[in-house]
C-alpha positions as CSV (number, residue, x, y, z in Angstrom):
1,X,-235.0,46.7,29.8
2,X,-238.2,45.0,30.6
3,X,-239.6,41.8,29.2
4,X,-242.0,43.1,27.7
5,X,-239.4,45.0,25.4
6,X,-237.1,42.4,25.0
7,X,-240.5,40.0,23.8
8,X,-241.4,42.9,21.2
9,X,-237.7,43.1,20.1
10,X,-235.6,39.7,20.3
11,X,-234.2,40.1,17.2
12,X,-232.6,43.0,18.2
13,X,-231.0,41.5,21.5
14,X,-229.9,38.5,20.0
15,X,-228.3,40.2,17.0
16,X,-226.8,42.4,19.4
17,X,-225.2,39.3,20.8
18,X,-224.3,38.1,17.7
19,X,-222.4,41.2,16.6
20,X,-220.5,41.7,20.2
21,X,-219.2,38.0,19.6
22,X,-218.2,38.9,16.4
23,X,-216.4,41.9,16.9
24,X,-214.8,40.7,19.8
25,X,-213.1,38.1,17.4
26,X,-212.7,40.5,14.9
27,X,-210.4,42.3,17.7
28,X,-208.8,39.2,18.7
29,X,-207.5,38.2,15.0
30,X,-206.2,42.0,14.8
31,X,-204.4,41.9,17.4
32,X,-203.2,38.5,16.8
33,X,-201.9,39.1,13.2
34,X,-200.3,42.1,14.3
35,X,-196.4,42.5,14.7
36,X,-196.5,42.4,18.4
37,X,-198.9,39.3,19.0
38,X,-197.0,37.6,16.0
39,X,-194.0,38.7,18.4
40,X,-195.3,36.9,21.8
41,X,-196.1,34.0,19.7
42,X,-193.2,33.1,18.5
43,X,-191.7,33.9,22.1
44,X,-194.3,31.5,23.7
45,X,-193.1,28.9,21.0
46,X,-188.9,29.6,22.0
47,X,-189.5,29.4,25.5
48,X,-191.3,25.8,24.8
49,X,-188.6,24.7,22.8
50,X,-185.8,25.7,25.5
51,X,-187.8,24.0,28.1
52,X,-187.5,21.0,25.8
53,X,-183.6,21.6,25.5
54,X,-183.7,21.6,28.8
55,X,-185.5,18.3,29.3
56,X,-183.7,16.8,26.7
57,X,-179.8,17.5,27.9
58,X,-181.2,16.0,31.6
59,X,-181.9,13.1,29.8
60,X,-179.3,12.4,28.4
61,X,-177.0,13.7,31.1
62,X,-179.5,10.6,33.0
63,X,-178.9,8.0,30.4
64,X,-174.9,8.7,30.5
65,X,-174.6,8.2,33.8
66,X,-176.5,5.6,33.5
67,X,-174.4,3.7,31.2
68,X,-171.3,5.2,33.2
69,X,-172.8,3.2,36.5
70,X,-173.3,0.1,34.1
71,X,-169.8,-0.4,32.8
72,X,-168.4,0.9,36.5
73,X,-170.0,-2.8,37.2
74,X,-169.2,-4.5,34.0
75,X,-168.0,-7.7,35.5
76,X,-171.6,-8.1,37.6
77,X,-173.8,-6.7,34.9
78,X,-175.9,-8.1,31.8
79,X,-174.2,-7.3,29.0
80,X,-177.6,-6.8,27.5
81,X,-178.6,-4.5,30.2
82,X,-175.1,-2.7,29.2
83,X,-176.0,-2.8,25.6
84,X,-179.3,-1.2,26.6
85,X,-178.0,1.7,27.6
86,X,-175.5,2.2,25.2
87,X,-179.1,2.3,23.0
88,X,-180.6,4.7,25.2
89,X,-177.8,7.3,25.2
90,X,-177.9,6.8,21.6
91,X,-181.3,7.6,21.5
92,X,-181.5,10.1,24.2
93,X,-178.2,12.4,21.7
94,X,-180.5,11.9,18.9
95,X,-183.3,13.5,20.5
96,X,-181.3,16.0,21.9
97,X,-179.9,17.0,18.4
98,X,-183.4,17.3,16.9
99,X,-184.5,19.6,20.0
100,X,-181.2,21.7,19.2
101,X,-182.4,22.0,16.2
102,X,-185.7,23.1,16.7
103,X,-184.5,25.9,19.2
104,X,-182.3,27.4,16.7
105,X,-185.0,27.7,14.5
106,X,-187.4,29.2,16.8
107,X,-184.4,31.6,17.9
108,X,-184.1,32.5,14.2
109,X,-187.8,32.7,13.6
110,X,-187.8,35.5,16.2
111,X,-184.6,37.3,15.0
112,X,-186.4,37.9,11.5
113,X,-189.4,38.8,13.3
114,X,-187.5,41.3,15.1
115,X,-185.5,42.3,11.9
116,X,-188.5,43.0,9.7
117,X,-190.6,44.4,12.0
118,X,-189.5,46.4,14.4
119,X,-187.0,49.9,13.9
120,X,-183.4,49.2,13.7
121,X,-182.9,51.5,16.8
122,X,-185.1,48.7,18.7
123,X,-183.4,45.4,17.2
124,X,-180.6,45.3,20.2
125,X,-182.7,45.8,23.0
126,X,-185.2,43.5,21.6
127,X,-182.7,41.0,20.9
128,X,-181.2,41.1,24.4
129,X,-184.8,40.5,26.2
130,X,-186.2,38.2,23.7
131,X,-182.8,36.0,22.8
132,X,-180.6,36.8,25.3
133,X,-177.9,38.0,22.9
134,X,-175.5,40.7,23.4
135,X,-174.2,43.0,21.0
């Protein structure tokens, strides 16, 4: 291409542009909405929610020993500093039951997945990479 082509036709290259950009989105939303991207989605979004679990049962696993430290010392501690961490346990189950929560749904978000979309020859391997389960 010379400039003197690209001066005579820039409406050409920059629709050209244009049009890669777009079909390089179109592409992207295809495979996106498709049953496999919806797949590694929703497996990106389980493994962020057991990470969470994860963080969540060392917390409170912290906080309870914690409090278990505390009331080991109970005749040289606070009994607001006591009633502190009976709050933070508290708090720190509370969170932990939410996050449960959440990982069970994103663990049956991607057993539907599995179930609708994919043959039922496939479901049990699928289900053993993806969930872990065993038949």
């Amino acid at each position: 291409m010379t400039i003197e082509y690209l001066t005579q036709n820039w409406a050409l290259a920059i629709a050209s542009v244009l049009g890669t950009a777009v079909l390089l989105f179109v592409i992207y939303r295809a495979l996106q909405d498709s049953a496999r991207g919806r797949l590694q989605e929703m497996v990106r979004q389980l493994r962020r929610r057991e990470m969470d679990d994860k963080a969540a049962r060392k917390a409170a696993d912290k906080a309870l020993a914690k409090l278990e430290r505390l009331q080991a010392r109970a005749d040289s501690v606070k009994p607001r500093h006591a009633q502190v961490a009976r709050e933070d346990l508290e708090e720190a189950r509370e969170i932990q039951k939410l996050v449960d929560d959440q990982l069970l749904i994103a663990r049956h978000n991607v057993r539907t997945l599995i179930l609708e979309e994919y043959a039922p020859k496939r479901h049990a391997a699928m289900r053993k990479k993806y969930l872990g389960e065993s038949t």
